[in-house]
SEDOSE-825235 format. One line per 8 residues: number of its first residue (from 1); for each residue z, x, y of N, C-alpha, C. Coordinates in nm, 2 decimals, always signed. Last residue first. Layout:
<recs>
NUM> Z,X,Y,Z,X,Y,Z,X,Y | ...;
</recs>
This chain:
<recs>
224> +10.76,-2.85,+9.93,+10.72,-2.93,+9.94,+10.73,-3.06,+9.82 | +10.95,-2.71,+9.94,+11.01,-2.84,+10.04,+10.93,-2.92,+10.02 | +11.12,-2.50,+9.71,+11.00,-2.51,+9.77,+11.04,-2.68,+9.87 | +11.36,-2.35,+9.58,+11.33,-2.44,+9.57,+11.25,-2.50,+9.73 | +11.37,-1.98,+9.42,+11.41,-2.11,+9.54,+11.31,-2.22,+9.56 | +11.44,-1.94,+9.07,+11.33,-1.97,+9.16,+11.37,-2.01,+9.27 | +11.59,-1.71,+8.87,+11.56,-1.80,+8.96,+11.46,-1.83,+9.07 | +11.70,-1.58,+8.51,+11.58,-1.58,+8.67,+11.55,-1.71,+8.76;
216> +11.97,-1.36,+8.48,+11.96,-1.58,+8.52,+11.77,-1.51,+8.55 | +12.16,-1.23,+8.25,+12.05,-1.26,+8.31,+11.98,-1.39,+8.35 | +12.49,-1.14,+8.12,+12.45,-1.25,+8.13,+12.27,-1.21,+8.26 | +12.60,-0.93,+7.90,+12.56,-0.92,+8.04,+12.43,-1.06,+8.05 | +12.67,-0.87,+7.65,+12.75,-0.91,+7.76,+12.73,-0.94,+7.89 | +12.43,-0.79,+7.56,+12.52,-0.69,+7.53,+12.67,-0.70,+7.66 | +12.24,-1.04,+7.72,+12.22,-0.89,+7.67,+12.34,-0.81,+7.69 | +12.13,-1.33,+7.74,+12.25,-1.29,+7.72,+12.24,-1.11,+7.61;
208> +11.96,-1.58,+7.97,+11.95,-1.50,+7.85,+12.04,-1.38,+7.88 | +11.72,-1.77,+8.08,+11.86,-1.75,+8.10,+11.90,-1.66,+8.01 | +11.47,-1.87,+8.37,+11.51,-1.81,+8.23,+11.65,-1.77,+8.23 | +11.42,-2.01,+8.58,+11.29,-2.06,+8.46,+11.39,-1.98,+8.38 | +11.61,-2.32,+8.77,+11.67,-2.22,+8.65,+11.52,-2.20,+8.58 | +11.58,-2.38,+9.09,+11.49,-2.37,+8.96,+11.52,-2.25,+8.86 | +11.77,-2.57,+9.33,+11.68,-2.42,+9.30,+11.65,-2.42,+9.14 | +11.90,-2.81,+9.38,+11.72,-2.80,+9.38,+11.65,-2.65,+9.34;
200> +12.15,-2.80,+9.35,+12.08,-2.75,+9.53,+11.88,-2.78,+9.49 | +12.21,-2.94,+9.13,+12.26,-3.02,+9.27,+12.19,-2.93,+9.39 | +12.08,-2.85,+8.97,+12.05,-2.96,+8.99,+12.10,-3.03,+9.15 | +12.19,-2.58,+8.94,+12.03,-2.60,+9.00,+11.99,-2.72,+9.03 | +12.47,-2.61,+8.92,+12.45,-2.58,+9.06,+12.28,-2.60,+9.06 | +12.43,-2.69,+8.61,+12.45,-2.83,+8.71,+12.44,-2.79,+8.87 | +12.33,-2.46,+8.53,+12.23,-2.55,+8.50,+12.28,-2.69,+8.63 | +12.55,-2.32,+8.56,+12.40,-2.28,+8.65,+12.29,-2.39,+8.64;
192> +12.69,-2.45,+8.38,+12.74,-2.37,+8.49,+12.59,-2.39,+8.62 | +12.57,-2.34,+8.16,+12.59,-2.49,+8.21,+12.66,-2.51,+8.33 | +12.62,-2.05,+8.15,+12.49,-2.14,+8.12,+12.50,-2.25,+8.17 | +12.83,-2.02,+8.11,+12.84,-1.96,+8.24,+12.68,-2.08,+8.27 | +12.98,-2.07,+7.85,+12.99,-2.22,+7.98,+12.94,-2.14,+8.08 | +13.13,-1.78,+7.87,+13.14,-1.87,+7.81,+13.11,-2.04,+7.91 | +13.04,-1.50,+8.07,+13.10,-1.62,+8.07,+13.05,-1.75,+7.96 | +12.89,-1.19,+8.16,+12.85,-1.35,+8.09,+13.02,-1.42,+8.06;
184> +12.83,-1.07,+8.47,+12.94,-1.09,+8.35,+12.89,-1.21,+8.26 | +12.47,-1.08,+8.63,+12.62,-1.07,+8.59,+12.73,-1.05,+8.51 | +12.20,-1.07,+8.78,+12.28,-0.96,+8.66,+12.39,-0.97,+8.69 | +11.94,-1.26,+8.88,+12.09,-1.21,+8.86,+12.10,-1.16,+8.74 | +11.63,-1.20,+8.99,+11.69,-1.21,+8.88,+11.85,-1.16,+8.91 | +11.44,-1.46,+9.21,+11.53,-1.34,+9.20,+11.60,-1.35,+9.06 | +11.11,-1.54,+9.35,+11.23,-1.56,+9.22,+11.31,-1.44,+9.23 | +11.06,-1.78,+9.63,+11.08,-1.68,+9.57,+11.18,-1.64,+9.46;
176> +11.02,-2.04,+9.72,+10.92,-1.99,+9.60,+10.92,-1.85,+9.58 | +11.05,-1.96,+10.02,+11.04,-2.07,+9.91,+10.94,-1.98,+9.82 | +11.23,-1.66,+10.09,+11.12,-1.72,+10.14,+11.09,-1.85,+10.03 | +11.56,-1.65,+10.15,+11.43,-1.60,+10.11,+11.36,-1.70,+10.13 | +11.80,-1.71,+10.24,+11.74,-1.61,+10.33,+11.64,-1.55,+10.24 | +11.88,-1.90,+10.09,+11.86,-1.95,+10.16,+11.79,-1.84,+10.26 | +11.94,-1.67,+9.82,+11.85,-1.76,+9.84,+11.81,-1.84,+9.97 | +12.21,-1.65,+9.96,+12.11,-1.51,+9.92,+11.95,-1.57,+9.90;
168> +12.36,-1.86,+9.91,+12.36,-1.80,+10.06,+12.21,-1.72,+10.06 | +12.36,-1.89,+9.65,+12.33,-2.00,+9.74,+12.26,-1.95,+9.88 | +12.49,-1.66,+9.57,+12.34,-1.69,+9.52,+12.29,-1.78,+9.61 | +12.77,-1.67,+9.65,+12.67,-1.59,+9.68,+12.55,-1.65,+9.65 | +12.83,-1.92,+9.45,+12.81,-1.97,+9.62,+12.70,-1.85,+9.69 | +12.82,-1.85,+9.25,+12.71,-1.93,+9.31,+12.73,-1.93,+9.41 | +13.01,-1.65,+9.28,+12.86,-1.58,+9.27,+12.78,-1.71,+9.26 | +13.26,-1.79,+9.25,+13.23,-1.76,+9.38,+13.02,-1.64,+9.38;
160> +13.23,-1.88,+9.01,+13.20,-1.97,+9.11,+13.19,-1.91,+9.24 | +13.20,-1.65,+8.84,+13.10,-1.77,+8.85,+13.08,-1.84,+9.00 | +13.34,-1.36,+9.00,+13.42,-1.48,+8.91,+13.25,-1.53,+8.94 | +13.23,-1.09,+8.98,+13.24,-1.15,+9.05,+13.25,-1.32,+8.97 | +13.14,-0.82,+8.80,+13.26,-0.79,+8.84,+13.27,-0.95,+8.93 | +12.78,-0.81,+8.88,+12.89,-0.74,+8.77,+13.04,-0.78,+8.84 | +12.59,-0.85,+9.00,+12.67,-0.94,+9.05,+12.76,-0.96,+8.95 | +12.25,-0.73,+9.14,+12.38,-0.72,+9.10,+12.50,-0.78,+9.11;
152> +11.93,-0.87,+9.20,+12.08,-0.92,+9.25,+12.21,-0.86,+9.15 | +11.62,-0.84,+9.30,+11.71,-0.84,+9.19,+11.84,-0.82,+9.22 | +11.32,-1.00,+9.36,+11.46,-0.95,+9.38,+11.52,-0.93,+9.24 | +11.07,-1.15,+9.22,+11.07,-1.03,+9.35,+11.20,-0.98,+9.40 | +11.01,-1.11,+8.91,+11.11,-1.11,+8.99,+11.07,-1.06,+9.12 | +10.74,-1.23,+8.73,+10.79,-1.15,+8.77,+10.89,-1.09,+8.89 | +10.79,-1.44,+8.42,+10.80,-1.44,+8.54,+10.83,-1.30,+8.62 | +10.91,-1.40,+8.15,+10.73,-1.41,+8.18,+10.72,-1.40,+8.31;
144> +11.08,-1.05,+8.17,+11.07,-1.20,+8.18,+10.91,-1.25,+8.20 | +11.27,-0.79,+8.04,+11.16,-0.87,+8.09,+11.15,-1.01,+8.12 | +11.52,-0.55,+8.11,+11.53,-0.71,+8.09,+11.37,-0.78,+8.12 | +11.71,-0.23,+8.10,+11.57,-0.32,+8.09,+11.56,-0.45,+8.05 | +11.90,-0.06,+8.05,+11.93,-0.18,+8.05,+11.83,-0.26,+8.13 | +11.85,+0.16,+7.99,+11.81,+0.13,+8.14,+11.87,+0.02,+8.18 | +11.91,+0.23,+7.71,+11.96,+0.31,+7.80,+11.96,+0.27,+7.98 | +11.69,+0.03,+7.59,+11.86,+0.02,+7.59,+11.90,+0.11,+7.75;
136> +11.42,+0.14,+7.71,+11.49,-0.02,+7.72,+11.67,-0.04,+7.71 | +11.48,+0.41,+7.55,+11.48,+0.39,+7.75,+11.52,+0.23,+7.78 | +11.46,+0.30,+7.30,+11.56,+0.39,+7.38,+11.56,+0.35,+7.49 | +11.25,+0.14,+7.29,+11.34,+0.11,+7.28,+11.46,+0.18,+7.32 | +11.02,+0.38,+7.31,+11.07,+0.29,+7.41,+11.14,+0.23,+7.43 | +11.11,+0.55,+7.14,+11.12,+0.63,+7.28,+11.17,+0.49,+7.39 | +11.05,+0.41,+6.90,+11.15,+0.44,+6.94,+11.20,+0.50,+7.07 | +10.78,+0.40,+6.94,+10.85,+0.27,+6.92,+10.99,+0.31,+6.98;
128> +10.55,+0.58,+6.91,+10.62,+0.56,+7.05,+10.75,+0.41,+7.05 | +10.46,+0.55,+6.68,+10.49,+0.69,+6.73,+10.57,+0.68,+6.85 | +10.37,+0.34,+6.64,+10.51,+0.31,+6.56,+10.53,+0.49,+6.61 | +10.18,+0.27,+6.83,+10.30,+0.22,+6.84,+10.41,+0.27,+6.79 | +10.03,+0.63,+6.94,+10.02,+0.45,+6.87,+10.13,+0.41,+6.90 | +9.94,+0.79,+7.21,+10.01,+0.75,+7.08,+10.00,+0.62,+7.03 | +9.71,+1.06,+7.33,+9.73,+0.92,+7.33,+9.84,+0.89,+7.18 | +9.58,+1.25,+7.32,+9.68,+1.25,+7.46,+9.73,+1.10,+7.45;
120> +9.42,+1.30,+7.17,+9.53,+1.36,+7.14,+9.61,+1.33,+7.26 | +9.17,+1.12,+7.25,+9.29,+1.04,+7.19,+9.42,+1.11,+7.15 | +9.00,+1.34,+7.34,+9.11,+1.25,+7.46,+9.19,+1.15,+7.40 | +8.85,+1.44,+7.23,+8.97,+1.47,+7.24,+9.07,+1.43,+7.29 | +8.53,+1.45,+7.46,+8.59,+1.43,+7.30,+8.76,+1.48,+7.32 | +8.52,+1.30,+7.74,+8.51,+1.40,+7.71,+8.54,+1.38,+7.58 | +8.54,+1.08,+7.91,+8.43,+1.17,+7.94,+8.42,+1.26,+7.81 | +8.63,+0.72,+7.82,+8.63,+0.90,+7.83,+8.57,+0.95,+7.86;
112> +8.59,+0.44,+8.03,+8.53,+0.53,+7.96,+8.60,+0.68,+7.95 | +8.81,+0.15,+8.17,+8.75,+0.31,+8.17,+8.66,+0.36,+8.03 | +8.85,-0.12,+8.29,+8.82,-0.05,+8.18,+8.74,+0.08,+8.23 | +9.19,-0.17,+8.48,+9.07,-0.12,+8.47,+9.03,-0.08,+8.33 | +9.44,-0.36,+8.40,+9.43,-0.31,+8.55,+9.24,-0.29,+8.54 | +9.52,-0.64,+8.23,+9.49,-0.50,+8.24,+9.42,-0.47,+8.37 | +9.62,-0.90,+8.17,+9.71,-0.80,+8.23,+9.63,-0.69,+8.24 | +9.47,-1.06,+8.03,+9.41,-1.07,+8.19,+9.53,-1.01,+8.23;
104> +9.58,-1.09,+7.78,+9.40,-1.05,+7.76,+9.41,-1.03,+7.90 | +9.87,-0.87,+7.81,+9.76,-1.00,+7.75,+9.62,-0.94,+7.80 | +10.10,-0.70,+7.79,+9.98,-0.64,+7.73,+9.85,-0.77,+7.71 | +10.28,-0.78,+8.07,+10.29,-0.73,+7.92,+10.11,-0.70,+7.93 | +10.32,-0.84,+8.33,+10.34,-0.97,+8.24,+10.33,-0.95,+8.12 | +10.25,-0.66,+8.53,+10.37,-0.64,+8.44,+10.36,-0.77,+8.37 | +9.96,-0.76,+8.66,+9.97,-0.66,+8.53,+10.10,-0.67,+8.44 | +10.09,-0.96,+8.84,+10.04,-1.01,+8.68,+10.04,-0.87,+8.58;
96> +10.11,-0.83,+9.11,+10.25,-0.88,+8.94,+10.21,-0.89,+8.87 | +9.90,-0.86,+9.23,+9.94,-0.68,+9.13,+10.02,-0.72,+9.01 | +9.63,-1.06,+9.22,+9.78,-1.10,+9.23,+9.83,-0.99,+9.18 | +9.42,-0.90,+9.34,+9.44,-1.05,+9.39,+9.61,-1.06,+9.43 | +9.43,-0.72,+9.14,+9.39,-0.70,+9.28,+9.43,-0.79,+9.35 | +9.37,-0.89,+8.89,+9.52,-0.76,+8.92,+9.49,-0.77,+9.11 | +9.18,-1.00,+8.91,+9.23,-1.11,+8.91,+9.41,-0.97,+9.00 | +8.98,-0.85,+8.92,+8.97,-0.87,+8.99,+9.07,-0.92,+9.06;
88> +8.96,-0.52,+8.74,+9.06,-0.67,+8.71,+9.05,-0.72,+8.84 | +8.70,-0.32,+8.74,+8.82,-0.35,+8.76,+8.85,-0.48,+8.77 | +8.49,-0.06,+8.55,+8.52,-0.20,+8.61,+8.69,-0.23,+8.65 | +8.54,+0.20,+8.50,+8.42,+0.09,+8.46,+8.36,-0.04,+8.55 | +8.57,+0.57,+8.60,+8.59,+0.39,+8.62,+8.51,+0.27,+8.57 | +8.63,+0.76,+8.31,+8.50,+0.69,+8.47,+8.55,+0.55,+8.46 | +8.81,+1.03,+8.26,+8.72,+0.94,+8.25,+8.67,+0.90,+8.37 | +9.03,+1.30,+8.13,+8.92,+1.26,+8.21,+8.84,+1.11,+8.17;
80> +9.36,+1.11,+8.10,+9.25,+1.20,+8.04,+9.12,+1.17,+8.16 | +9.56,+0.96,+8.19,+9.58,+1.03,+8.08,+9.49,+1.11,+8.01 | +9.54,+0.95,+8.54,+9.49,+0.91,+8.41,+9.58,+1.01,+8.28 | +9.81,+0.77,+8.70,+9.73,+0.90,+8.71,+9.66,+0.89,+8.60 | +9.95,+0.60,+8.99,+9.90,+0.59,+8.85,+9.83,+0.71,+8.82 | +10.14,+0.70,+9.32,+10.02,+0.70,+9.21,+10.02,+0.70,+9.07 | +10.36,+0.52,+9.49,+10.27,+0.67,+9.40,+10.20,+0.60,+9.34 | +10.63,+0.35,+9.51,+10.54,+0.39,+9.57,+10.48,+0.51,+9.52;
72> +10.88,+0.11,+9.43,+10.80,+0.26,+9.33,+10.74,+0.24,+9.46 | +11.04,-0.11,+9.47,+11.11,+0.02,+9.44,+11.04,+0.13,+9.43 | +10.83,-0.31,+9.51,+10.97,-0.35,+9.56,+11.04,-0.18,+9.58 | +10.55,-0.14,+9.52,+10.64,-0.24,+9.46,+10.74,-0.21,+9.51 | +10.15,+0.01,+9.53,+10.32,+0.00,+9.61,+10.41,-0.13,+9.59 | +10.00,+0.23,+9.36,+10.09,+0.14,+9.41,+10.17,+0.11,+9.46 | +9.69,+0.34,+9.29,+9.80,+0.36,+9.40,+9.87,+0.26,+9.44 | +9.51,+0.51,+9.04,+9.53,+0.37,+9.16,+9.65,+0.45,+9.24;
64> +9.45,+0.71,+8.94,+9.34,+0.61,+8.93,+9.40,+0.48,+9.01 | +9.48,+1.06,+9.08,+9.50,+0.94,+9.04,+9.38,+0.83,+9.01 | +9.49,+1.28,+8.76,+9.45,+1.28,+8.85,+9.46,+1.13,+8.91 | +9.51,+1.33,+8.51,+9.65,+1.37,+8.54,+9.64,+1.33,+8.71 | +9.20,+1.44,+8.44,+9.27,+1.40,+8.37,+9.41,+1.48,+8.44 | +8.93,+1.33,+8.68,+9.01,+1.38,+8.64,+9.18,+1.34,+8.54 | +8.75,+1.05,+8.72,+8.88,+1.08,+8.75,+8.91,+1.17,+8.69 | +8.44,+0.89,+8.90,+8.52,+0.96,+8.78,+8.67,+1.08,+8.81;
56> +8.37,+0.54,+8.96,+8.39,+0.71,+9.02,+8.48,+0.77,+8.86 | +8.23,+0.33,+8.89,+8.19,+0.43,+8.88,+8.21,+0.54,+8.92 | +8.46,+0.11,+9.05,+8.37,+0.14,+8.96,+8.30,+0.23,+8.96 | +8.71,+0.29,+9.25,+8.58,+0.23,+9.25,+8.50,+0.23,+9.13 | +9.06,+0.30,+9.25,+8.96,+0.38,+9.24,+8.83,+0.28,+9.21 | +9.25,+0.08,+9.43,+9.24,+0.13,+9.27,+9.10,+0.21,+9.31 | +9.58,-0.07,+9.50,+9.47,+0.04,+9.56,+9.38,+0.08,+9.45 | +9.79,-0.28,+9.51,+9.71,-0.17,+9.40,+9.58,-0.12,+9.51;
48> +10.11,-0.44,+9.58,+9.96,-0.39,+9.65,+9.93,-0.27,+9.52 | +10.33,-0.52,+9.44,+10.28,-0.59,+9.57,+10.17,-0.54,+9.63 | +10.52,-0.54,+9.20,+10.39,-0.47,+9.24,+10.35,-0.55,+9.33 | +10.86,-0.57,+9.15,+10.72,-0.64,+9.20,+10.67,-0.58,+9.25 | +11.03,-0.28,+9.00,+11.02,-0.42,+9.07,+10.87,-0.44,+9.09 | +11.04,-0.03,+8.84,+10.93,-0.04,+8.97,+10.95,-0.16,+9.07 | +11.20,-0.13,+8.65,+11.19,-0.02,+8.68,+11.14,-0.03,+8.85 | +11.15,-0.41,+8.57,+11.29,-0.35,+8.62,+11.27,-0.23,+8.68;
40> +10.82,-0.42,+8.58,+10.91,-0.48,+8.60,+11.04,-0.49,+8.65 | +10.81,-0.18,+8.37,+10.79,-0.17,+8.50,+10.86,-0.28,+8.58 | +10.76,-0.26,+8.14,+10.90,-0.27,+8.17,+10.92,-0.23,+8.31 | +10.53,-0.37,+8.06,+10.61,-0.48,+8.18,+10.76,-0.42,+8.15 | +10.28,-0.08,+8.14,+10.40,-0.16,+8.03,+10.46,-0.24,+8.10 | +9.96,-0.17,+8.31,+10.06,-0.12,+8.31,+10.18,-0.16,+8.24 | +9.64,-0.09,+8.16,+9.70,-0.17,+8.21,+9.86,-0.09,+8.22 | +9.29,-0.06,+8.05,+9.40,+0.03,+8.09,+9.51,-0.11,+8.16;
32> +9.03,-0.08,+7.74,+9.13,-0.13,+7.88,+9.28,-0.04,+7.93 | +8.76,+0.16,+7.67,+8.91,+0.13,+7.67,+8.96,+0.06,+7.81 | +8.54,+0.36,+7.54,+8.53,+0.25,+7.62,+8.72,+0.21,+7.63 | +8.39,+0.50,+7.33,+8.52,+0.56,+7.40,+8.54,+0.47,+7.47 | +8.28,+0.26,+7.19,+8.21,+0.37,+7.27,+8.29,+0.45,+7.37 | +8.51,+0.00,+7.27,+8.41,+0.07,+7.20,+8.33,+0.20,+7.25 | +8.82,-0.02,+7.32,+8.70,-0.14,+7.28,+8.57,-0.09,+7.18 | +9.17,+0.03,+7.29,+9.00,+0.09,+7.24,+8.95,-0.06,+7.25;
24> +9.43,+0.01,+7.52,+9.32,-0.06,+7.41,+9.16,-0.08,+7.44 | +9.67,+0.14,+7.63,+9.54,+0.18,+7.66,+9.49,+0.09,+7.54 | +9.93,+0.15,+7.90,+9.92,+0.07,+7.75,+9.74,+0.10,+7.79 | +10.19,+0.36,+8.04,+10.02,+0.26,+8.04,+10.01,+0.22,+7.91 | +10.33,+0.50,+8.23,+10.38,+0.42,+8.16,+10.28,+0.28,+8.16 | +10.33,+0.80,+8.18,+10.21,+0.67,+8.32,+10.24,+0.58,+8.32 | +10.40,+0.89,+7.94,+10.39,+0.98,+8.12,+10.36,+0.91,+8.21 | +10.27,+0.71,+7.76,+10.45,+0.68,+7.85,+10.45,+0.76,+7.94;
16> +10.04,+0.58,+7.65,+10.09,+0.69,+7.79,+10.18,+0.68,+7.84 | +9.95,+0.45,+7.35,+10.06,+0.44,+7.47,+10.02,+0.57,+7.57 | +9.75,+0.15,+7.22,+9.79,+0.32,+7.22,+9.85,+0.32,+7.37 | +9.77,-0.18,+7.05,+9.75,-0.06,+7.15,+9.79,+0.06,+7.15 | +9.89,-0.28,+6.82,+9.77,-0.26,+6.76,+9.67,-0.15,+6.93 | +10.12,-0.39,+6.93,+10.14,-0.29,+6.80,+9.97,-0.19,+6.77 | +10.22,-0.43,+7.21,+10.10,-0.49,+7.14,+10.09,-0.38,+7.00 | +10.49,-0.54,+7.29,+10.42,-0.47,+7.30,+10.36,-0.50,+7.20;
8> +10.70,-0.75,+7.56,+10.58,-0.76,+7.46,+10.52,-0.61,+7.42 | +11.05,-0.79,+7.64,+10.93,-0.71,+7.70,+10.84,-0.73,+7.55 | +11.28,-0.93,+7.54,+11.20,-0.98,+7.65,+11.04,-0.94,+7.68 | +11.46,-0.72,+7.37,+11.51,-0.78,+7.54,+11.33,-0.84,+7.62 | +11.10,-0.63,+7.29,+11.26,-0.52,+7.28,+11.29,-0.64,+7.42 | +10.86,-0.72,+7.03,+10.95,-0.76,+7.13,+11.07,-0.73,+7.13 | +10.52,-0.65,+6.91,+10.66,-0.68,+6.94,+10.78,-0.71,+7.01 | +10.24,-0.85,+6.80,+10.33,-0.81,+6.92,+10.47,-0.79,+6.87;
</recs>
């Protein structure tokens, strides 16, 4: 695995950045399909998949699901002709998990190719390394194991008065919902957030410091 700001990629998978898909060979043209977790920032929280039925066959560019997240709505499309195999029962259940990276229980659907050729539509890692790293800088892309259902701009605003915001902004979500702040980093901003989590109960899971730019992810704190 490697790792750009947070996000996993599997060195040893083949890419579709047109679809932004991660594809790993099994056998007999056979292959898992799943979605990159930079989606994540890009798309926000996948909250519904619609997906095409084991055994139908898809056209190549054609869709294979249909999602809808915090920011994206559209269609997944294949990267070549194939046939639905099977699908992730667990993806359907819960959508966020696919962005959790390339693991054994992120993948959406195993497909089959139909046709010979279908790996020229496909890249390795160290062909696609740079593209991705690019867009990660350029987007200012930030993963987490955890998948954010908000996301909170909060560039330009002293500490103390962005806890208090956060306070407020949290109290108008639902328990057990995580939001990621993006603010100024500050010296001490860390221990800062560590003693506001203690005294409201809300749940520091990740903290982390990108090119000045301080990333919290938070949890609100549940009653029960």
């Amino acid at each position: 695995m490697e790792e750009f700001r947070g996000c996993l990629f599997s060195e040893s998978d083949l890419y579709f950045l047109e679809e932004m898909l991660w594809l790993r060979p099994k056998a007999n043209k056979t292959l898992l399909l799943g979605v990159l977790p930079i989606t994540q920032t890009l798309w926000g929280k996948i909250t519904s998949i619609k997906a095409k039925k084991p055994g139908e066959e898809v056209a190549a560019n054609r869709a294979i699901c249909f999602i809808e997240s915090r920011r994206f709505t559209g269609n997944v499309r294949a990267p070549f002709e194939l046939r639905i195999e099977r699908i992730n029962s667990r993806i359907v259940a819960e959508p966020w998990k696919m962005q959790e990276g390339p693991g054994e229980s992120a993948w959406l659907c195993e497909v089959t190719a139909l046709k010979e050729g279908y790996m020229s539509r496909l890249r390795s890692w160290s062909e696609v390394r740079d593209d991705v790293r690019r867009m990660i800088e350029e987007r200012g892309i930030v993963c987490f194991k955890h998948v954010p259902d908000y996301v909170h701009a909060a560039v330009g605003i002293d500490c103390s008065q962005l806890l208090m915001v956060l306070s407020d902004r949290l109290e108008g979500m639902p328990e057990g919902s995580v939001i990621h702040i993006v603010a100024d980093y500050n010296v001490g901003a860390e221990k800062d957030l560590e003693r506001w989590s203690q005294v409201t109960g809300n749940e520091v899971l990740d903290f982390r410091v990108e090119k000045r730019l301080a990333h919290a992810l938070i949890r609100r704190k549940t009653s029960g």
